[in-house]
N, C-alpha and C positions, 0 to 999 in steps of 0.2 A: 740358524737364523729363522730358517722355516717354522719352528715351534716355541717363538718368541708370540706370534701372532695368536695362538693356539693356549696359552697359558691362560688363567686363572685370572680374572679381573678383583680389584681392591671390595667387588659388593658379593664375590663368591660367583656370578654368572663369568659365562667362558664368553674370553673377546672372540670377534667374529673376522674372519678375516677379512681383506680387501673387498677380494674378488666375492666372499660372500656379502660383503654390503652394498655392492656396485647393484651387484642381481637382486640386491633386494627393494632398489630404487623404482623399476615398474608398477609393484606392487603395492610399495608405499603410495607411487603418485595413484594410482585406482583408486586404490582406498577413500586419500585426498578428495579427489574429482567424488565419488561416491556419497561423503561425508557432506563436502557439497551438494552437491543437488540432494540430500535428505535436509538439509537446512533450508535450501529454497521453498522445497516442501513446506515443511513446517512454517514458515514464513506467510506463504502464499496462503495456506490455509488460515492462519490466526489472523492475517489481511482479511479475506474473501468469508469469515465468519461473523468481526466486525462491521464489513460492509452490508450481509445480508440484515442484522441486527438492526445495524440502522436505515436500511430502507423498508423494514418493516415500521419502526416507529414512525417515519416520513410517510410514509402510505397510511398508516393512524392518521397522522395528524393531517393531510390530505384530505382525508374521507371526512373529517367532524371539519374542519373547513369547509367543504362546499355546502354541505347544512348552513352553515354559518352565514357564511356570503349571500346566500340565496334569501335568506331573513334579510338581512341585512340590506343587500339592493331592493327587496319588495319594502324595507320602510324608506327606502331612501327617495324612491317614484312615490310613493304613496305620501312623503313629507312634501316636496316638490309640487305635488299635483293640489297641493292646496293654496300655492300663486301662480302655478302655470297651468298650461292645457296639459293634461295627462300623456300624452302621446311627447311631447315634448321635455315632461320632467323624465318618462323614460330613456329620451334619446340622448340627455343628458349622462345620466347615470353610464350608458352605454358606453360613450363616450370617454367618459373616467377611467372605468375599469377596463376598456383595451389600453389606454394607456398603461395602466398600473399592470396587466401582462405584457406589455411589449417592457418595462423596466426590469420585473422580475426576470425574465427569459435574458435578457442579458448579464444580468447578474449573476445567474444561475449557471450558465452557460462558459462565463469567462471563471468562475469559480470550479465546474467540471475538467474545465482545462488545466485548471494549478493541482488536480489531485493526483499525487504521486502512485504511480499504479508500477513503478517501477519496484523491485524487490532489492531497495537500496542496501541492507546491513548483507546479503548475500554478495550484491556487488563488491561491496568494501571489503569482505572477506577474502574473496577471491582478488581482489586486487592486490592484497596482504602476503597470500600465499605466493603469488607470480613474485613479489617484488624477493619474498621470501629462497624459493627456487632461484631464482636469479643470483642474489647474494647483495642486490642492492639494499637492504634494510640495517640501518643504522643498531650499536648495539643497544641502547635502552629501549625503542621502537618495540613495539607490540603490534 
């Protein structure tokens, strides 16, 4: 009966016995865990490559913005100041534009908050493989 386990498998590889497949359960889950965290990796990185990208072109667009604005407010005192007292078309302007940063900064701010810095498809991975080890996974389930 002993070399029932030991025979020839139907692909020409030799089955493996019990007690060698039990021992070879650590090494699988290493591996596992392993394979994992090189996913995370790769994740993290193709996140934190995209992010850098794009806070280069935000810091572009940044930098030719304050050129901009700065025209911008000098015609906007300089239109004002031809029915006000110039001191007063300035304070106007002033005016405006802390408003229009105190709007942006909340908007910006609650929008930093919604950005998923989690390494979501690693999470769901790993959530896959536990339900997987467990034996909780349905048969068509992926």
């Amino acid at each position: 009966m002993r070399d029932s386990f030991k025979g020839e498998s139907s692909d020409g590889g030799k089955k493996r016995s019990l007690f060698s497949l039990i021992g070879s359960i650590p090494s699988q889950l290493i591996e596992l865990i392993r394979s994992e965290i090189d996913q995370f990796k790769a994740e993290l990185v193709r996140k934190l490559k995209h992010a850098g990208i794009g806070i280069g072109f935000i810091f572009g667009a940044i930098l030719v913005a304050v050129f901009a604005i700065g025209v911008l407010v000098a015609a906007a005192i300089l239109g004002l100041a031809v029915v006000l007292p110039a001191w007063l078309a300035a304070l106007i302007v002033g005016v405006v534009l802390l408003g229009l940063v105190a709007v942006l900064l909340v908007i910006g701010v609650g929008q930093f908050k919604k950005g998923a810095t989690q390494p979501t498809e690693t999470i769901s991975s790993v959530r896959k493989d536990i339900r997987v080890i467990k034996g909780t996974t349905g048969r068509g389930e992926k």
